[in-house]
C-alpha positions in Angstrom: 12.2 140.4 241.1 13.7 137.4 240.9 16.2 137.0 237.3 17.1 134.4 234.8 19.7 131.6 236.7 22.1 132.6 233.4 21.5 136.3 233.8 23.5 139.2 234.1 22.1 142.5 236.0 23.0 145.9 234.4 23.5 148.7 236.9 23.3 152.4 236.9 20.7 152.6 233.8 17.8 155.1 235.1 14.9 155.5 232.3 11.2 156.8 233.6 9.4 153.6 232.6 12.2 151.0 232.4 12.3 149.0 236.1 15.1 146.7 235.4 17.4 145.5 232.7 19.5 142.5 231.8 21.1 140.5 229.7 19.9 136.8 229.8 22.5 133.9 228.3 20.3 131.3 226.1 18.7 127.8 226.7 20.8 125.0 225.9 19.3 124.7 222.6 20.6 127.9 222.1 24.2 128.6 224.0 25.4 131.4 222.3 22.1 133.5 222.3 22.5 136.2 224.8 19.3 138.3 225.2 18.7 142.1 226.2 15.9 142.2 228.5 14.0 145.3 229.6 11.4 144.7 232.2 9.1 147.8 231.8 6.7 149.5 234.8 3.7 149.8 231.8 1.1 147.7 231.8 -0.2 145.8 229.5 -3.8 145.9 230.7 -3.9 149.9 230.8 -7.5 151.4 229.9 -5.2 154.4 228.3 -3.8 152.8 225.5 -2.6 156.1 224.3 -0.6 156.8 227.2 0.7 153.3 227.1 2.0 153.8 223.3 3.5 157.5 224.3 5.2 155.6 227.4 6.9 152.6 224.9 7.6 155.0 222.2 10.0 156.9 224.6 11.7 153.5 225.3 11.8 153.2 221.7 13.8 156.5 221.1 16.5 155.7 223.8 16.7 152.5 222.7 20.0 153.2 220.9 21.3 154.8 224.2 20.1 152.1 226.4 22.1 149.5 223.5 25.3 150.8 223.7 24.9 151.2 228.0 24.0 147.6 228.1 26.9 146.5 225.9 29.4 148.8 227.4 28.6 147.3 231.2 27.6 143.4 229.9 29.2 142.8 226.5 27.2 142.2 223.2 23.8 140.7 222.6 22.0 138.9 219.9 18.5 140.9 220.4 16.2 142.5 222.7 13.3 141.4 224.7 10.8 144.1 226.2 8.5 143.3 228.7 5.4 144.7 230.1 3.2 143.4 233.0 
């Protein structure tokens, strides 16, 4: 996966259905923004849309947890992006 030019990796975060996460600086429009992303492994186009909801609440609940990880290892954040493919 190729990141964000202005990005910074986070390392050592393990979550079932999180592949990758980062913290993206802003455009130029918007310097100061930094942005929490979490690139998921759900997809959007599951037929299961139950098991896609159980899979993103989970994220949801460690949420916290994965907040203060990410700001530990890559300093604080304005908000947080979550991706799915």
């Amino acid at each position: 996966m190729s990141l964000h030019p202005l990005s910074q990796p986070v390392k050592g975060i393990t979550h079932p259905y999180i592949d990758n996460i980062f913290v993206k600086q802003g455009d130029a429009v918007n310097n100061a923004d930094r942005v929490m992303v979490i690139d998921t492994l759900l997809s959007n186009a599951a037929d299961d849309t139950e098991l896609f909801d159980s899979h993103l609440i989970d994220i949801l609940n460690d949420l916290d947890d994965l907040k203060n990880e990410v700001q530990n290892q890559a300093g604080a954040f304005n908000h947080i992006e979550i991706r799915t493919h």
